[in-house]
C-alpha positions as CSV (number, residue, x, y, z in Angstrom):
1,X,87.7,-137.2,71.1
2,X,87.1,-140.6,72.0
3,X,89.5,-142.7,73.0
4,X,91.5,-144.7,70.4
5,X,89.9,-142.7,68.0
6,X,92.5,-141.6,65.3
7,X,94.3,-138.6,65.4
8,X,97.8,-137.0,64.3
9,X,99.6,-133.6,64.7
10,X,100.9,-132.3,60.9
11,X,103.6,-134.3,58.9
12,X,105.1,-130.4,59.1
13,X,105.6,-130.3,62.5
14,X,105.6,-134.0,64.2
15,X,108.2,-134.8,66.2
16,X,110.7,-137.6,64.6
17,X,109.3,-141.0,65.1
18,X,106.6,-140.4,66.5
19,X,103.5,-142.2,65.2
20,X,99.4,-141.9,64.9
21,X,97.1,-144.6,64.5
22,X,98.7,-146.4,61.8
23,X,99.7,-142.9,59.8
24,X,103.2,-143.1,58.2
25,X,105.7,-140.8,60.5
26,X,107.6,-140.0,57.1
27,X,108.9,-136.2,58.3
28,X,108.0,-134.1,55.6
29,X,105.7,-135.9,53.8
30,X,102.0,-133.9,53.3
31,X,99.0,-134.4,50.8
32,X,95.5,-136.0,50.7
33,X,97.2,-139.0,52.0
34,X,100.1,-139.6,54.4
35,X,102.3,-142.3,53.1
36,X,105.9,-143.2,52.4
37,X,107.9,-140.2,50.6
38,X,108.6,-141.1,47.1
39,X,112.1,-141.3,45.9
40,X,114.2,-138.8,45.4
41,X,114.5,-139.1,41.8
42,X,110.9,-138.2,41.1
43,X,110.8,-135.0,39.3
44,X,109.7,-132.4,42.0
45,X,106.3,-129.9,41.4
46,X,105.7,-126.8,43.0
47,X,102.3,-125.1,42.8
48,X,101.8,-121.9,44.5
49,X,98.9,-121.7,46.8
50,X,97.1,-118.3,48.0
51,X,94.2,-118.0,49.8
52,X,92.6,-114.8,50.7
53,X,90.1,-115.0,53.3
54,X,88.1,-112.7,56.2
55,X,88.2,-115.1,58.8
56,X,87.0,-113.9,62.5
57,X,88.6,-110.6,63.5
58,X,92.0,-112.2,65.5
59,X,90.7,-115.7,64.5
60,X,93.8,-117.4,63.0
61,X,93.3,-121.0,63.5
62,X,89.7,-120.5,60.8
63,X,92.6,-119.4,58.5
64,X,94.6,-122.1,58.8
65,X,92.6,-125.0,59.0
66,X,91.3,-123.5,55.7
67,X,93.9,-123.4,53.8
68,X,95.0,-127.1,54.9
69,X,91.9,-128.2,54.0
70,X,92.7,-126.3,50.3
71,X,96.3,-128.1,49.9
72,X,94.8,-131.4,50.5
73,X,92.2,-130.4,47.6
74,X,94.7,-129.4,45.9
75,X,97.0,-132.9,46.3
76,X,93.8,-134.5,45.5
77,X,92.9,-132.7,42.3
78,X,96.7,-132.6,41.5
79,X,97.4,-136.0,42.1
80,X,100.1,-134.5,44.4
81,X,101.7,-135.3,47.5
82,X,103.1,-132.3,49.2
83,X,106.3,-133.2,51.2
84,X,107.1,-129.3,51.6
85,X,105.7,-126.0,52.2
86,X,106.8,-122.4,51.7
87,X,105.0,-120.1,54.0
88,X,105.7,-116.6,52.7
89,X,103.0,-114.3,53.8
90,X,101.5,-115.2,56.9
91,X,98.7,-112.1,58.9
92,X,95.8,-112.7,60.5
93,X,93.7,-112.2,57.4
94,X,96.0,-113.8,54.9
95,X,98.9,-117.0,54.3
96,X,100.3,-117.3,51.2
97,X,102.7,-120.2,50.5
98,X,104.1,-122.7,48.0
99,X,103.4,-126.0,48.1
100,X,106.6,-128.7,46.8
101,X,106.3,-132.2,46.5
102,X,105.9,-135.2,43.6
103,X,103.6,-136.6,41.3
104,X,101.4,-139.5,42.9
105,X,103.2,-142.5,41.8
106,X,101.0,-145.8,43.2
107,X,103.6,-148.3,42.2
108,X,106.1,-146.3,43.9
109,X,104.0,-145.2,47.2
110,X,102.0,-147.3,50.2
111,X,99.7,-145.0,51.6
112,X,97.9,-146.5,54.5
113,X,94.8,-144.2,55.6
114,X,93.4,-141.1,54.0
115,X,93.1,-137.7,55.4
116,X,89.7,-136.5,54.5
117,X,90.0,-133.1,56.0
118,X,91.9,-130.9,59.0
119,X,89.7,-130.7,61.8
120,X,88.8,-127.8,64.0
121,X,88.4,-130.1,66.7
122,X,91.5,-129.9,69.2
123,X,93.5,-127.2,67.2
124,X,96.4,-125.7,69.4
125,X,97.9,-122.5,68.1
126,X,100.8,-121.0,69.3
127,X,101.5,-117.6,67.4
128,X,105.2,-115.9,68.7
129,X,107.8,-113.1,66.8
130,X,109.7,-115.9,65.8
131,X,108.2,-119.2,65.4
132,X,104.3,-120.5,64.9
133,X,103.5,-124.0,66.4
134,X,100.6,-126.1,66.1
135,X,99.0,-129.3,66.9
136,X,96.1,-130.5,64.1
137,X,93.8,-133.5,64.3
138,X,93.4,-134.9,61.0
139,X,89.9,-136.9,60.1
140,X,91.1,-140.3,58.6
């Protein structure tokens, strides 16, 4: 990746104030754009999101990049913006989560780049018993 060239890790999992490239740091916050969460007194929508897949025997991070790139379809198609997700079935051939956030509101919400996809580009995956950890370069 060039230098100065944009790049940030998920809204899931960056740490607190950190920043990328002009990207809101809003904890939480996750969709086809990363902006400012809306208010609290938005009414909250929770899709559930499956995808099936037969990535490359062992090959994990083809299955998650995937079904990123899906919940940003789906926040797009939705008019959604995902500031929460529910992993509850996660092998190396399968995740299945829910997806929570709000209804796009553009009077309510500043959004200053858009993510057009998850990159494969740079993806660090760290798979253990107990936790999963990643760093993601998203394509603005």
């Amino acid at each position: 990746m060039p230098p100065g060239a944009p790049r940030a890790t998920s809204p899931w999992i960056r740490s607190p104030g950190r920043r990328a490239s002009g990207l809101s740091s809003t904890p939480g916050t996750w969709g086809s754009r990363c902006g400012r969460r809306a208010p609290s007194d938005s009414s909250p929508w929770r899709p559930r999101l499956s995808r099936p897949r037969s990535p490359r025997q062992g090959h994990c991070p083809d299955l998650l990049v995937h079904w990123l790139n899906t919940a940003l379809l789906e926040g797009e198609l939705r008019r959604a913006v995902w500031t929460r997700a529910d992993v509850s079935l996660l092998t190396t051939a399968r995740i299945e989560g829910t997806l929570s956030g709000q209804r796009l509101d553009p009077r309510r919400q500043t959004f200053l780049r858009e993510i057009k996809a998850v990159s494969m580009h740079g993806l660090a995956l760290e798979l253990e018993a107990s936790r999963c950890r990643c760093r993601l370069i998203l394509d603005v």
